[in-house]
C-alpha positions in Angstrom: 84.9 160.6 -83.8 87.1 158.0 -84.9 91.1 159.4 -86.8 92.4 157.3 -89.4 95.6 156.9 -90.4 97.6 156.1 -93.8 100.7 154.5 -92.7 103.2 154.2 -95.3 104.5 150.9 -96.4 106.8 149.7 -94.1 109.5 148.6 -96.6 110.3 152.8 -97.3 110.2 153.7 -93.4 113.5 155.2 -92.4 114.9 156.4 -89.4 116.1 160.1 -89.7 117.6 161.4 -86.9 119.0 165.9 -86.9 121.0 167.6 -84.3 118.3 170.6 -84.7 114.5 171.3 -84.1 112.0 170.7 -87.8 109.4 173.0 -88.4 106.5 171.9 -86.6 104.4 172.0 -89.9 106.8 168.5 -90.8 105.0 167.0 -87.6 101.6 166.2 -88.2 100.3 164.5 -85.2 97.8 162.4 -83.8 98.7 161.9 -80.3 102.1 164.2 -78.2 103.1 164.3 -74.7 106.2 166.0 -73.4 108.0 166.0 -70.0 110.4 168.5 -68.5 113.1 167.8 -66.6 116.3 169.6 -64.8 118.4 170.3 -67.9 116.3 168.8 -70.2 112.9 168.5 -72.0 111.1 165.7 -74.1 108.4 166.0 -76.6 107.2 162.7 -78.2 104.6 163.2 -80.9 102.8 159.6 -82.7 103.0 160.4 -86.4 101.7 158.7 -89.2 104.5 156.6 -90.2 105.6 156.0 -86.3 107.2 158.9 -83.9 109.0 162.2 -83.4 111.3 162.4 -80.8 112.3 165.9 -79.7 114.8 166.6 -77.1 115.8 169.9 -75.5 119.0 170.5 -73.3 120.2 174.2 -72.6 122.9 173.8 -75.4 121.2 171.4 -77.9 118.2 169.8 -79.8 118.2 166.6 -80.8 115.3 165.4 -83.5 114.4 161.7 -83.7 112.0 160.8 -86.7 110.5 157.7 -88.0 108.7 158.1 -91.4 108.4 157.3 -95.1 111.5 158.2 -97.0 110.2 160.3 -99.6 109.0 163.0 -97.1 110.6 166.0 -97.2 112.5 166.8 -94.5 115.7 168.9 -94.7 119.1 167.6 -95.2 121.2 170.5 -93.4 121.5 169.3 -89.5 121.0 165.5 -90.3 123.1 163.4 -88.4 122.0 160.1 -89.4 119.5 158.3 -92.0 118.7 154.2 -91.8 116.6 152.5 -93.7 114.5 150.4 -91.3 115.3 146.7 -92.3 116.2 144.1 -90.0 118.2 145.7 -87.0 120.3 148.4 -87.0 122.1 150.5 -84.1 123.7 154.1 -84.6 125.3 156.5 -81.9 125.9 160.2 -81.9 128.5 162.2 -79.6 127.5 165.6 -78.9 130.0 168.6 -78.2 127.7 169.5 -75.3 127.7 166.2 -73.5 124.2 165.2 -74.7 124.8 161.0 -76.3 122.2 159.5 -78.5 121.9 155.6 -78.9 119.4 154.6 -80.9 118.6 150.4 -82.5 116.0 150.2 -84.7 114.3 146.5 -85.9 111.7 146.0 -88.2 110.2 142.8 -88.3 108.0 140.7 -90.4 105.6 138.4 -88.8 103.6 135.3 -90.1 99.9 136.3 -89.6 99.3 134.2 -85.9 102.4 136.1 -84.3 101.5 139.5 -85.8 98.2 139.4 -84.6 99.7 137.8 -81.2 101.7 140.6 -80.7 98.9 143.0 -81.7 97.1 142.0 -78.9 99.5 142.4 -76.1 100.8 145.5 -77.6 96.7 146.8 -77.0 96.9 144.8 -73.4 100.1 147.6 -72.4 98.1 150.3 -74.0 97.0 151.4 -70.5 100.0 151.9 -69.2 102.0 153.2 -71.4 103.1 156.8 -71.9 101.6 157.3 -75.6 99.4 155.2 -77.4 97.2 155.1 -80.2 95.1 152.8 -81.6 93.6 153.5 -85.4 90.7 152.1 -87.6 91.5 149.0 -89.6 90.3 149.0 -93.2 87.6 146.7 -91.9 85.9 145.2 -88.8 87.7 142.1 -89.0 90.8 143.5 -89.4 93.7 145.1 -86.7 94.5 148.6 -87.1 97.7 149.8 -87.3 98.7 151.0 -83.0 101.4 152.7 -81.8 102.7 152.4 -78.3 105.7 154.2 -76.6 106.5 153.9 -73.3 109.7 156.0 -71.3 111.9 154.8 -68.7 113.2 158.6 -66.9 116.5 158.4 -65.0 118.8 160.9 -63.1 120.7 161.5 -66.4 119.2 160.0 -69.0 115.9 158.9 -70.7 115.3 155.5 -72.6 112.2 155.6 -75.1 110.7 152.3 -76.3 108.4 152.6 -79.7 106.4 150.2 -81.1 104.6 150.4 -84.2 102.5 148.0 -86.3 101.6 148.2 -90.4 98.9 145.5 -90.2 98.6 145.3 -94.1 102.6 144.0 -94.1 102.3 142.1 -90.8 105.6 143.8 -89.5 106.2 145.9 -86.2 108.6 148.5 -86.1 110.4 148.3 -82.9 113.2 151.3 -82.0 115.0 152.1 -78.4 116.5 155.0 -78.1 118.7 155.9 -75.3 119.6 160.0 -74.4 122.2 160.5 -71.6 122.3 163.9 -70.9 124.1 166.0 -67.7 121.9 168.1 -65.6 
């Protein structure tokens, strides 16, 4: 059985990142994994417009989130909200120690490089820790793919997201760093 997926147009994706859990029913996913480690847990969820990041110390949650901006998602406990164009890079401070870096790029491609780029993004498939790859609207055509891959450290945790929108030949690419103390 094949899933499709409706990505949104990439020129309305936004970044949207709260200091608190969402409702699970505002994460409709395709694909999750989660990891737990000493003083923390991750769960990382492929979504249609791109990822959820979910991270869980004793004394916080932190809620990553890249999707269209007219979704509804609550503005009580959002910390920060970018519109994805060109590159952007935001920090948070935590009162609990936790520290959130995140830089976000979206990037248009001419057809040759997108579809470049496709193809080693599908080559790391494999090995990375989350990916997806979805129908195109034809045979001839790339799907949109999402890949994610995390780097786990004593303290910290570094998650690299890709994310292509085929019909706009642009990739979404975020890294987001989360220091946390055990």
């Amino acid at each position: 059985m094949t899933v499709s997926v409706a990505r949104p147009d990439a020129a309305n994706l936004v970044l949207r990142t709260f200091g608190k859990p969402l409702h699970p029913d505002l994460l409709c996913h395709h694909k999750s994994t989660s990891l737990n480690l000493p003083g923390m847990s991750l769960d990382l969820r492929l979504i249609a417009a791109g990822h959820a990041l979910i991270v869980k110390t004793d004394d916080q949650t932190l809620t990553e989130l890249i999707s269209a901006g007219d979704e509804p998602h609550p503005v009580r406990g959002r910390l920060l909200e970018q519109k994805l164009k060109g590159c952007r890079t935001e920090s948070v401070q935590f009162e609990s120690g936790l520290r959130y870096d995140v830089s976000c790029t979206l990037e248009r491609m001419s057809l040759a490089v997108f579809l470049r780029q496709n193809e080693e993004l599908v080559a790391d498939g494999p090995s990375a820790s989350l990916f997806a790859e979805f129908p195109g609207k034809n045979r001839f055509s790339p799907g949109p793919l999402s890949l994610v891959r995390l780097e786990v450290c004593r303290h910290s945790i570094v998650v690299h997201a890709f994310h292509t929108f085929p019909d706009q030949l642009t990739v979404v690419k975020t890294q987001s760093l989360v220091e946390y103390e055990a």
